[in-house]
C-alpha positions as CSV (number, residue, x, y, z in Angstrom):
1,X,-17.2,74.0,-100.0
2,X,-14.4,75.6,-98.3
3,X,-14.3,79.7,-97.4
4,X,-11.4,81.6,-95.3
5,X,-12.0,82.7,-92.1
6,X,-12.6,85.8,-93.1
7,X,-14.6,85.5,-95.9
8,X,-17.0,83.5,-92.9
9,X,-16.4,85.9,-90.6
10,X,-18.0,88.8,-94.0
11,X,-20.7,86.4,-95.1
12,X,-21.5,84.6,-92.4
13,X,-25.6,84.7,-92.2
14,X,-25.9,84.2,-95.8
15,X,-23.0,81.3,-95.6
16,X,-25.7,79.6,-93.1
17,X,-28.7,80.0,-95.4
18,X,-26.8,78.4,-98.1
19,X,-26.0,75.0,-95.8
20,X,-29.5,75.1,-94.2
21,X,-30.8,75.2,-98.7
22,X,-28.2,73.3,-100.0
23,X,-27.7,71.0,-96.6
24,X,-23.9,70.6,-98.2
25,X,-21.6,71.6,-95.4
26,X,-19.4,74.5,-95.7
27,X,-15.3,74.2,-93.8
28,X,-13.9,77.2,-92.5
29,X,-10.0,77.3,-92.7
30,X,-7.3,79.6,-91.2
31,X,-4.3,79.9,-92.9
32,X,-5.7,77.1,-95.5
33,X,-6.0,74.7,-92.3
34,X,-9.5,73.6,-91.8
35,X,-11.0,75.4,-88.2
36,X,-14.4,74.5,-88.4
37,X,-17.1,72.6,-90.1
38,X,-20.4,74.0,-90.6
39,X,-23.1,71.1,-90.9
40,X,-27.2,71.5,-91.7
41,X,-28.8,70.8,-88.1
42,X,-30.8,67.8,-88.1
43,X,-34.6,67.6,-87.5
44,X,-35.4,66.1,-84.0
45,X,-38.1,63.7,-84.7
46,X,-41.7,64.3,-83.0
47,X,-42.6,62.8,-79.0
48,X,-44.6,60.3,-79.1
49,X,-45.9,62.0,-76.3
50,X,-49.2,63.9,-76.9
51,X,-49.1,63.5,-80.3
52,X,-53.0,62.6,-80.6
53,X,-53.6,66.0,-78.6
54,X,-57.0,67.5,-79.7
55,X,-58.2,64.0,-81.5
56,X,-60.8,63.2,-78.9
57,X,-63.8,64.9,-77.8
58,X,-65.3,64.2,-74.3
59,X,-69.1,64.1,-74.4
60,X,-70.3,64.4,-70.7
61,X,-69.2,63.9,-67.2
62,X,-66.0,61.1,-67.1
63,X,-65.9,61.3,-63.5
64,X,-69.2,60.2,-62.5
65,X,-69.5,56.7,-61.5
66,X,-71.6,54.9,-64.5
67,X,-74.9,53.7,-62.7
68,X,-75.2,50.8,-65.8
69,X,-75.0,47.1,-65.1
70,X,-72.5,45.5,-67.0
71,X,-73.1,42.1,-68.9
72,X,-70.3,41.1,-67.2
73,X,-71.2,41.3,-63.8
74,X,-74.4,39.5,-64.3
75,X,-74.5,36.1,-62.4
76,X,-70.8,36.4,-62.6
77,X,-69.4,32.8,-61.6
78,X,-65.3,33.3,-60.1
79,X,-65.3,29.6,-61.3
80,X,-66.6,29.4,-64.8
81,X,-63.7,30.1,-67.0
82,X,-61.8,26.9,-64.8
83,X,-61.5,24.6,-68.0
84,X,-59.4,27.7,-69.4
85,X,-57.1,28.9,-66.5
86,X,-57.2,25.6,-64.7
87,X,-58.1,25.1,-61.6
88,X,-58.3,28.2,-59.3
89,X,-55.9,27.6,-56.1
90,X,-56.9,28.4,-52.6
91,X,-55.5,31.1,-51.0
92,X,-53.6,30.8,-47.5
93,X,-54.2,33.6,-44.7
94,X,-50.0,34.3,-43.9
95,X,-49.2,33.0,-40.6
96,X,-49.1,35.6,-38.0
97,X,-45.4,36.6,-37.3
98,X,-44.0,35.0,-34.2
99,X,-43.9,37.1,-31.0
100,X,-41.2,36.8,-28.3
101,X,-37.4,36.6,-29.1
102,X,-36.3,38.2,-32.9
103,X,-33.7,35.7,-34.6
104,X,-30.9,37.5,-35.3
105,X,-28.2,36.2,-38.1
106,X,-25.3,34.8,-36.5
107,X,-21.5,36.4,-37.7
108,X,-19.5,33.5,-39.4
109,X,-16.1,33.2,-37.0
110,X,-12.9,33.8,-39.2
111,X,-11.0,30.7,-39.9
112,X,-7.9,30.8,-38.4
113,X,-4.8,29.6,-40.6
């Protein structure tokens, strides 16, 4: 649909309700030249972020330390799940650096030519 400058510039809120109903855009001209287009804005879709707000309802105190014994931790053996991960490697202890003189890099001489 195309209106005059003019005519916009008469009807203009009801002009907008029409493209935000119809979602057909409207052009504006001047002179018969197109100016302006007038386009339906476009929904922004949802954050994922917080979108499960007020879903979950704490029951008691989440901060407290949990006094229960896990199954887990019972006779827990480091080694027992070797024939899955392979064998576990030993760690090193990192040599202590090396006191005295710091090495410092050495500048590369310019080739002369």
């Amino acid at each position: 649909m195309e209106v005059s400058a003019a005519e916009f510039k008469a009807k203009c809120l009801k002009l907008m309700d029409e493209v935000t109903k119809t979602r057909e855009p409207i052009i504006v001209t001047k002179r018969g030249k197109p100016l302006v287009k007038i386009l339906p804005a476009e929904e922004q879709p949802k954050s994922l972020f917080g979108y499960m707000r007020g879903t979950v309802e704490i029951l008691g105190d989440i901060v407290k330390p949990v006094e229960v014994e896990w199954n887990a931790m019972k006779d827990a053996d480091p080694y027992e799940d070797r024939d899955l991960y392979g064998p576990v490697a030993a760690v090193r202890p990192r040599k202590p650096a090396a006191t005295g003189k710091k090495r410092v890099a050495k500048k590369a001489k310019p080739k002369a030519g």
